[in-house]
N, C-alpha and C positions, 0 to 999 in steps of 0.2 A: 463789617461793623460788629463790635462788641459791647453788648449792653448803651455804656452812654459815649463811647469813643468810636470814633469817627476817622478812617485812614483816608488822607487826601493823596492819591498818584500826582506828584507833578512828571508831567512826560518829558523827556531831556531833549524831544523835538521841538520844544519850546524855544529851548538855548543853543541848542549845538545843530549846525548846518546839516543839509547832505554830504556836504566834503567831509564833517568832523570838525570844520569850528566853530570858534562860538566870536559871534560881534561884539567890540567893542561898544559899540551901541545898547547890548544887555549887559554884560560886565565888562567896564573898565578895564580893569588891570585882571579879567581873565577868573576874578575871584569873588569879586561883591559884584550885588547891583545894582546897575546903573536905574534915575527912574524907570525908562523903560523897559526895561529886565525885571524889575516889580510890579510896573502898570500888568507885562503878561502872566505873570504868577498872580496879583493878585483880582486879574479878572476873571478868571474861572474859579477861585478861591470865592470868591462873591458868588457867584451864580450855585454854587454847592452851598453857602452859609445859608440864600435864602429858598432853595428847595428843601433842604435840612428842617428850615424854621418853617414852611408849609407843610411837611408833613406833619412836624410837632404840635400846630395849632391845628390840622384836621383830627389829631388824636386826641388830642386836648381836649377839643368838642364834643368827644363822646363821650368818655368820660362823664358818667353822672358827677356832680358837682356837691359839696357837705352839705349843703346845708338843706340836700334833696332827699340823702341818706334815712331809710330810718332804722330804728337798735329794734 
């Protein structure tokens, strides 16, 4: 992680078997995906957004706040 960018690993064990292929079940034609080939990509994609935004709101909370500030 750099500053405010965020690298997500999608693992290619997600899509491609232990033989080496990949189901029609996740991509179709081998190349997009099918819902289910997004439902797996975007459930750990979720579960990273909202530990991301927990961490952001327990930092956020410490954070003294303006209007607490003084000059």
């Amino acid at each position: 992680m750099s500053g405010n960018v965020h690298y997500f690993d999608v693992d290619p064990h997600w899509f491609i078997g232990a033989d080496g292929s990949i189901s029609r079940h996740d991509m179709y034609d081998y190349l997009h995906l099918t819902r289910a080939g997004y439902k797996k990509l975007a459930e750990p994609l979720l579960e990273e957004i909202q530990t991301l935004l927990k961490h952001f709101m327990t930092a956020d909370m410490t954070l003294p706040s303006p209007e607490h500030e003084t000059d």
